[in-house]
C-alpha positions in Angstrom: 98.6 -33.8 -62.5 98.2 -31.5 -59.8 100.7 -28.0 -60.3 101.3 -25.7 -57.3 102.6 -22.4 -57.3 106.4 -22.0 -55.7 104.5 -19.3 -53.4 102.4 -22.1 -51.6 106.2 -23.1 -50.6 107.5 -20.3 -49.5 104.2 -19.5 -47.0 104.7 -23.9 -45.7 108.2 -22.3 -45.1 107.3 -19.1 -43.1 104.5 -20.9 -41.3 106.7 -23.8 -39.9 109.3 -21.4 -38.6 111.9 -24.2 -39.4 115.2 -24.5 -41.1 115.9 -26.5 -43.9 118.9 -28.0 -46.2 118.0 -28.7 -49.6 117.3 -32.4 -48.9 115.0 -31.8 -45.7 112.9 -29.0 -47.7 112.6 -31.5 -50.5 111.7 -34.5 -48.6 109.0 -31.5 -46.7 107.4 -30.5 -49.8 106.6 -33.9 -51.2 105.3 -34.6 -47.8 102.7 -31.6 -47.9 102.0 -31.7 -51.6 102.6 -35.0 -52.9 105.1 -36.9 -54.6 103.9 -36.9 -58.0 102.6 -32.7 -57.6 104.7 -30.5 -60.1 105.2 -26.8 -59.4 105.4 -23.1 -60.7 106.3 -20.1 -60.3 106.2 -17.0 -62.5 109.1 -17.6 -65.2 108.9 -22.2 -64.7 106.4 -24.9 -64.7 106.6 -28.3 -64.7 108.9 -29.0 -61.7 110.0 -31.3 -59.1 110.1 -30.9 -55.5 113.8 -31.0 -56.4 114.0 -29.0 -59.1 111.8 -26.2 -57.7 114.0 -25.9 -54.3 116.6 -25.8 -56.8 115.4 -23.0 -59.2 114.3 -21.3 -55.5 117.8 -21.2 -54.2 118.8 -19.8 -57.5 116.6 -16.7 -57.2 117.4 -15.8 -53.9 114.3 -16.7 -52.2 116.4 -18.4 -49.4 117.8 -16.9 -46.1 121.3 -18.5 -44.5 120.8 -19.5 -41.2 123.1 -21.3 -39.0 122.1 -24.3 -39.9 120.7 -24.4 -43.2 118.6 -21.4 -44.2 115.5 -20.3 -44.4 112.7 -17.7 -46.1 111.0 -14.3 -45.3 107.3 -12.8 -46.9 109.9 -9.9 -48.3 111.0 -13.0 -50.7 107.6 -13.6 -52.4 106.8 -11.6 -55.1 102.9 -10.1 -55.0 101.9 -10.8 -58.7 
């Protein structure tokens, strides 16, 4: 099974210049990457599209907008 780093996220994020809920980035990621791709990031593995915008929004790699929120490359970490 295919794993991708929460980084490929964030950069599909920055590049579509869109603003997402938690349901619309989902339902985003498993259209890029594929329902049955897992993810990781630097401290998790193993997650769902779900789970990972979950654990995302829980480390503060999200920015509120007006209608949902968002990301910027100052959220990535360079490891």
């Amino acid at each position: 099974m295919a794993s991708v780093h929460g980084h490929e996220v964030l950069n599909m994020m920055i590049a579509s210049g869109e603003h997402y809920s938690n349901e619309s980035l989902a339902a985003a990621i498993i259209t890029r990457f594929g329902a049955d791709t897992r993810f990781h990031t630097c401290s998790a593995e193993g997650m769902t599209a779900v789970e990972l915008v979950a654990f995302l929004a829980s480390k503060g790699k999200f920015v509120p907008v007006e209608d949902g929120f968002s990301t910027h490359e100052s959220k990535i970490c360079n490891h």
